[in-house]
C-alpha angles and dihedrals in degrees: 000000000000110000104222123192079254082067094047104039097053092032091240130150107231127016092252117116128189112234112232104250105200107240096009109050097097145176084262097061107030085066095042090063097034090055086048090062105260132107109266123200129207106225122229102265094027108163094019103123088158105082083224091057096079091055094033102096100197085040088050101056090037089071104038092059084044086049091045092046099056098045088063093036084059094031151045094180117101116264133174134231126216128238115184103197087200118151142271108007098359102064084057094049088047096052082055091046088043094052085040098053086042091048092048086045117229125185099225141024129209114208132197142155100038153038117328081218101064095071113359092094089049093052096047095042084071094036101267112160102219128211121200127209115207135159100214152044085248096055087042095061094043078049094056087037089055093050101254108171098218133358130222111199113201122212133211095262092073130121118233122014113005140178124288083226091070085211112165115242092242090059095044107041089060094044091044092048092050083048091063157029103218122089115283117216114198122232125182133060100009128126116144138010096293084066089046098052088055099043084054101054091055094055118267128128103214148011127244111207135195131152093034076069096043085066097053125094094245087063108097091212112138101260092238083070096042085050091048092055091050088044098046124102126207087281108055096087123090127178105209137156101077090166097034095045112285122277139196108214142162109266106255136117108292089056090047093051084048090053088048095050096050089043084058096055092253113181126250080260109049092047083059096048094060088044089060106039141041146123087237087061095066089214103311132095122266096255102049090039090075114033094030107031091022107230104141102179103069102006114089099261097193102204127155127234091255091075090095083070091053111094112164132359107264122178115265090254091059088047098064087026092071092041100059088035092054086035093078078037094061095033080059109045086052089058103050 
């Protein structure tokens, strides 16, 4: 497989990078990646598996040092951590989170949902290699300016939180790679070699992968949600949420009442508070209900459009195993 810069500046293997699903993207797999050759990435609320942890500060930092601690405890490869800036609250959950991760020392931060040039000085100042998300050719350029090492652009096929822009993967990577000089790393609608390739010829040097996995045994997903991905088609997918921050879901009811709200004309406020409440909820927030506690039709089930590729739950070594091993399949297809 084709070493990129992506390969050289996080000493990884292969150019494939496991995106950091909020509550699922665990010690478990992060190393399981990592070991695989790829670059793993602990999520923001990694080891929470009580809805109040993630808003807990003490709680919150609690379980970042134990997460930390067991990637390197099952691994010696490098490995990233995400910060979400984010506002309110969060951004002081997120400093405790920050001092936590330095004082634990990892080796590379993965930063989304805010400026490049809140953290991106601290990190480097201890060595720490950061990654930006961003979602345009604009935030890519105020990324580079602010000394980011390397840049994931995320299109509109992606599963979670996307750009307001709603620009296809396959329209942003090549804009973003012509904005900069850093090494652009690929995000939406990507799950196996054929995805690489073409992330590849238009001129990124990696992939960022989330919902493939979402779908592996490592993934600490409820398995009602890992069993929704295999069993979703091209159409299961739905982005929502245009006056709350755009989401991709899968298509359920809670997405359908959102819709309907926002159809009606329902204020900022009301669309939260039936976020945040509900008999259909059983107690947890929409988010955690369903990748946590599993229920998928009114939890918020984040999946990105290329679950219709998905097919079976497979380990994160298989994963990027298939992957190198399709990579030299598909080089060589285009050449005949």
């Amino acid at each position: 497989m084709k070493r990129t810069r992506v390969c050289e500046l996080f000493g990884i293997d292969y150019p494939i990078v496991q995106a950091p699903m909020g509550w699922i993207a665990c010690a478990e797999l992060v190393a399981a990646v990592s070991n695989a050759g790829g670059l793993g990435t602990l999520g923001p609320a990694a080891g929470a598996r009580n809805q109040d942890e993630d808003r807990d500060i003490d709680a919150v930092e609690k379980c970042l040092r134990e997460q930390i601690r067991e990637v390197k405890a099952l691994t010696g490869k490098p490995f990233a951590v995400n910060f979400p800036i984010g506002w309110g609250k969060q951004k002081i959950v997120n400093e405790r989170r920050v001092a936590a991760a330095l004082d634990e020392g990892i080796p590379i931060a993965n930063v989304s949902m805010g400026s490049p040039e809140v953290l991106t000085k601290r990190f480097h100042d201890v060595g720490v290699k950061v990654i930006h998300i961003v979602t345009s050719a604009k935030h890519a350029r105020k990324a580079e300016a602010a000394g980011v090492d390397a840049i994931v652009c995320i299109g509109h096929e992606a599963g979670g939180h996307i750009g307001p822009d709603e620009i296809p993967t396959f329209v942003l990577v090549p804009q973003v790679v012509d904005a900069v000089k850093v090494p652009v790393i690929a995000a939406g609608g990507i799950a196996d070699a054929r995805g690489l390739v073409a992330t590849l010829a238009l001129g990124a040097e990696g992939v960022y992968m989330g919902t493939r996995f979402m779908a592996t045994y490592e993934c600490s997903a409820h398995p009602n949600m890992k069993q929704a991905v295999i069993e979703a088609d091209d159409t299961s997918a739905v982005a929502f949420g245009r006056r709350t921050g755009i989401s991709r879901c899968l298509k359920n009811a809670y997405t359908d009442r959102h819709t309907e709200l926002e159809a009606k004309g329902a204020t900022f406020e009301e669309i939260r508070d039936y976020e945040r409440s509900g008999d259909d909820l059983e107690g947890w927030r929409r988010v955690p209900a369903a990748l946590i506690n599993g229920n998928i039709e009114y939890g918020s089930a984040a999946c990105g459009s290329i679950a219709g590729n998905i097919n079976e739950i497979l380990t994160a070594e298989e994963v990027i195993r298939r992957m190198v091993d399709g990579y030299q399949s598909v080089i060589k297809r285009l050449e005949d």
